[in-house]
C-alpha positions in Angstrom: -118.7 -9.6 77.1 -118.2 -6.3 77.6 -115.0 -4.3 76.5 -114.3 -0.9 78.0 -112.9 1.9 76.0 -110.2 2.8 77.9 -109.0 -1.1 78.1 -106.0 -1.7 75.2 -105.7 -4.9 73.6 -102.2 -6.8 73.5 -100.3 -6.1 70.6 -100.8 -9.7 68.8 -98.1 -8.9 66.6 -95.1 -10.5 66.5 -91.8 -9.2 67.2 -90.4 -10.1 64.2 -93.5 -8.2 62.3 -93.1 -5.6 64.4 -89.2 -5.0 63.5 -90.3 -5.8 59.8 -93.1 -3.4 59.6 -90.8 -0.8 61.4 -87.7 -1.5 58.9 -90.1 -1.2 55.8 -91.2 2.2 57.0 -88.0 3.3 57.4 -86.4 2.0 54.0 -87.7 4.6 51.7 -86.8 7.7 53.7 -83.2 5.6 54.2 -83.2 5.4 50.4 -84.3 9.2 49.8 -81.9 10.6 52.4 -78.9 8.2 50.6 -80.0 9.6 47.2 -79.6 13.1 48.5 -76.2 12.8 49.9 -75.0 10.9 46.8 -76.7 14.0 45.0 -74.7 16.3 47.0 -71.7 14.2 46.8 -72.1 14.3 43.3 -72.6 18.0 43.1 -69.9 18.7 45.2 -67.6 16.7 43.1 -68.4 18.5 39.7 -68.5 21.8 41.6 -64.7 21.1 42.4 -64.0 19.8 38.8 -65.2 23.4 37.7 -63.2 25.1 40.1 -60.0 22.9 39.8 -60.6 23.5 35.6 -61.1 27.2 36.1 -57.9 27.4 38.4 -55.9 25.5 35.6 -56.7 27.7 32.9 -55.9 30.6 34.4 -52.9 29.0 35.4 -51.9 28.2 31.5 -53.0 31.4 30.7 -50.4 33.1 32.9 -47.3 30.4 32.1 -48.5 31.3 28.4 -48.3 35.1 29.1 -44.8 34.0 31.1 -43.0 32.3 28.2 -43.9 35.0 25.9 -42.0 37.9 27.8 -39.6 35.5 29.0 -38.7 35.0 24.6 -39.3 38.8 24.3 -36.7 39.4 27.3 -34.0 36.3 25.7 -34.3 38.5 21.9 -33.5 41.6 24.0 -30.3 40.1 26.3 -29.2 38.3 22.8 -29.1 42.2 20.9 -27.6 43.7 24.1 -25.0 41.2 24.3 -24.5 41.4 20.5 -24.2 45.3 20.9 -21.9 45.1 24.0 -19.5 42.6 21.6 -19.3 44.8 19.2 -18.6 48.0 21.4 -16.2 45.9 23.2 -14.4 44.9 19.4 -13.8 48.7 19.3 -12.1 49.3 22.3 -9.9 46.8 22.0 -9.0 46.2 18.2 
């Protein structure tokens, strides 16, 4: 018997085979591609940390800066009002 070239032989696989030798080639890209989002996920995530960290401690830095001139400014108004008491005592004894 005699078998051309050009002549293709059924595929003898199963179907089953066939959907289990396609799955098994697709699993590790599934796997790599799944690793790389989680990577960039994960990335993502501690890039925002960073940023949200770097936000808040500028933040504090400026309420600190705040509180300080806002004591700075209560010292002042206290002496001013002390002063303007005391001029007022004088006008009016």
């Amino acid at each position: 018997m005699c078998v051309r070239s050009s002549e293709s032989f059924p595929d003898t696989r199963t179907p089953t085979m066939t959907s289990a030798s396609r799955h098994n080639k697709r699993k590790p890209k599934t796997r790599t591609h799944l690793r790389v989002l989680s990577l960039t996920r994960r990335r993502r995530m501690l890039r925002a940390e960073k940023e949200m960290e770097m936000r808040n401690m500028k933040l504090f830095l400026e309420n600190q800066s705040i509180i300080r001139e806002n004591e700075a400014l209560k010292k002042k108004a206290l002496l001013l009002h002390q002063e303007n008491n005391a001029l007022f005592s004088l006008l009016h004894p």
